[in-house]
C-alpha positions in Angstrom: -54.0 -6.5 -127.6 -52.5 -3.2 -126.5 -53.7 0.0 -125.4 -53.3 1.6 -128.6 -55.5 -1.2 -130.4 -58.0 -1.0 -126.9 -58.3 3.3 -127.6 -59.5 2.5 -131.4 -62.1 -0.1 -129.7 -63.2 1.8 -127.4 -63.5 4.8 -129.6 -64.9 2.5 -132.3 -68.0 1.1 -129.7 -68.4 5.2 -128.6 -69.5 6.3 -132.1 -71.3 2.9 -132.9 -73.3 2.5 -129.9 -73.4 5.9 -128.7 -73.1 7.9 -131.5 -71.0 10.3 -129.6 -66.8 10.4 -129.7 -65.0 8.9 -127.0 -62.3 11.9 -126.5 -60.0 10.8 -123.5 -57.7 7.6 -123.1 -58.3 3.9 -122.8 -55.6 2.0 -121.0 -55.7 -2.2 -119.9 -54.9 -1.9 -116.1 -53.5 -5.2 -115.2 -53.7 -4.8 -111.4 -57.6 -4.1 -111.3 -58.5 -7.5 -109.0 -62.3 -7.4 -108.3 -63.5 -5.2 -111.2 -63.5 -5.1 -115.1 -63.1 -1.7 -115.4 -63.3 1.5 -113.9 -64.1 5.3 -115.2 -62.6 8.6 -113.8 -64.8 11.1 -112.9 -61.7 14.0 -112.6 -59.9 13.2 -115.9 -62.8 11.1 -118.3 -60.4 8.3 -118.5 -61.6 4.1 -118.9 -59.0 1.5 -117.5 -60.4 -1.8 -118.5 -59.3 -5.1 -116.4 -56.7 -7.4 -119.5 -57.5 -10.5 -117.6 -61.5 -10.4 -118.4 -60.6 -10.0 -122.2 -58.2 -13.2 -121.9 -60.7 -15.5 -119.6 -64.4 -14.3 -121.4 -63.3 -13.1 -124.8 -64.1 -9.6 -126.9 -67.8 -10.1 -126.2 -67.7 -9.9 -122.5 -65.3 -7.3 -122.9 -67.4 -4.8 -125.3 -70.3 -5.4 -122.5 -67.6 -4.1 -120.0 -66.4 -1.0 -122.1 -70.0 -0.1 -122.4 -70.8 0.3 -119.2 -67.9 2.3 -118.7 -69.0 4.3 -121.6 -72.1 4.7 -120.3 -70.4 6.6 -117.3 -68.6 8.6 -119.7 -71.1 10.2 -121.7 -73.9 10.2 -119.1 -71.1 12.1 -116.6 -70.4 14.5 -119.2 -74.2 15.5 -120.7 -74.3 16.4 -116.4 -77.2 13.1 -116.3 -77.3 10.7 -113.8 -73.9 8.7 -114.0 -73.7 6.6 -111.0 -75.0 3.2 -110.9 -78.0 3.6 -108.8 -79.4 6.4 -111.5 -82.5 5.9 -113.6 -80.2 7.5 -116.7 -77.3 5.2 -116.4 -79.8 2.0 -116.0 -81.8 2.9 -118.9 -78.9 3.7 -121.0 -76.9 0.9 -120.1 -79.8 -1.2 -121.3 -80.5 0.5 -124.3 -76.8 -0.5 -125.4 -76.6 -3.8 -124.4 -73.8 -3.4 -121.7 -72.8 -5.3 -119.0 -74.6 -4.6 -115.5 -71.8 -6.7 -113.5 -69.1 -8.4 -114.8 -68.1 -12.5 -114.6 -65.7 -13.1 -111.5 -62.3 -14.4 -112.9 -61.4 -18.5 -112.6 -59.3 -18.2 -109.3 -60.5 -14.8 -108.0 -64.0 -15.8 -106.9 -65.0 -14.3 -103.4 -65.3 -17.6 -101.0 -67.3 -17.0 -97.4 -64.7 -16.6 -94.5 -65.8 -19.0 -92.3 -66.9 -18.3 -88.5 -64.0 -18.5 -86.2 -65.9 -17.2 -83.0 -68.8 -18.8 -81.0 -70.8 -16.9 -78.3 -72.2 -19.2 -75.8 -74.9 -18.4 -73.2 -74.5 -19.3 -70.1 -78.1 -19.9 -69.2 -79.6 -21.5 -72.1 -76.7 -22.7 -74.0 -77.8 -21.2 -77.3 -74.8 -20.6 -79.5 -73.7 -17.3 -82.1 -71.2 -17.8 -84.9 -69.5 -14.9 -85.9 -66.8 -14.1 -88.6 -65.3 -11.1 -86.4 -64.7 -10.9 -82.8 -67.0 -9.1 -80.5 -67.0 -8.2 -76.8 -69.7 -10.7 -74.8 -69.9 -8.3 -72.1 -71.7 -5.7 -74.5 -74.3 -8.4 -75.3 -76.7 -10.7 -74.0 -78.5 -14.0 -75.1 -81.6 -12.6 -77.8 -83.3 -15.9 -76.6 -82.8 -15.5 -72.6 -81.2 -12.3 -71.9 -78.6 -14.4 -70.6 -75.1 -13.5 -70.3 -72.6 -14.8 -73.0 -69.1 -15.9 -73.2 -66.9 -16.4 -76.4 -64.9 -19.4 -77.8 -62.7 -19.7 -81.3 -63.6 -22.7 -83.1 -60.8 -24.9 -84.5 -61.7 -24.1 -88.1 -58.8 -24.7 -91.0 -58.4 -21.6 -92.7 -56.6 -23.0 -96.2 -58.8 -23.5 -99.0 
């Protein structure tokens, strides 16, 4: 599919679902990574993520373009655009779009493991930690002891 196929889609699921024209451009973005698709507040413009339309199919990818046209027309009436709004949940439901979209085979966020131990000195309780801190700000929640810091031999590939 190519953008000028996704701009009569798009345009298509505005008047069908919305019953309002979509009036700005649709574009595939092919280096959107952790989203599906994204709206423009400045220019009114919808990139939508290729890759989601290749892994789920058209269905997943309508639910996508709706919620992105959701932020179009809500950010244009001057109603409540933004996720966390009453307007944009209630209309995003009303249409049958997509609240979040499926993570991509490959792409799926994995936990960084804890690289970092604080030890207390006094009671020997131990602190994982992903980043690493300064002991000497801290102390032991359990003792008020004083802590000191050791990396762990973790293997960082998958």
């Amino acid at each position: 599919m190519d953008n000028k196929t996704l701009q009569q889609w798009v345009e298509q699921i505005s008047i069908e679902s919305f019953g309002r024209p979509f009036r700005h451009r649709a574009t595939f973005n092919a280096r959107l990574r952790s989203t599906g698709g994204r709206y423009f507040t400045r220019s009114h413009d919808i990139e939508i993520n290729p890759k989601q339309l290749e892994s789920f199919g058209r269905e997943e990818t309508e639910k996508i373009i709706k919620h992105e046209l959701c932020h179009y027309h809500l950010h244009l009436m001057k109603r409540g655009y933004r996720h966390r709004d009453a307007d944009f949940k209630q209309l995003l439901a009303q249409v049958g779009g997509s609240r979040f979209c499926s993570a991509l085979p490959g792409q799926a966020k994995r936990a960084q493991p804890y690289r970092y131990k604080l030890v207390c000195h006094s009671c020997g309780m131990e602190y994982l930690r992903k980043r690493k801190v300064d002991p000497t700000r801290y102390a032991c929640g359990k003792c008020r002891g004083k802590l000191f810091i050791t990396m762990l031999d973790i293997d960082l590939e998958p």
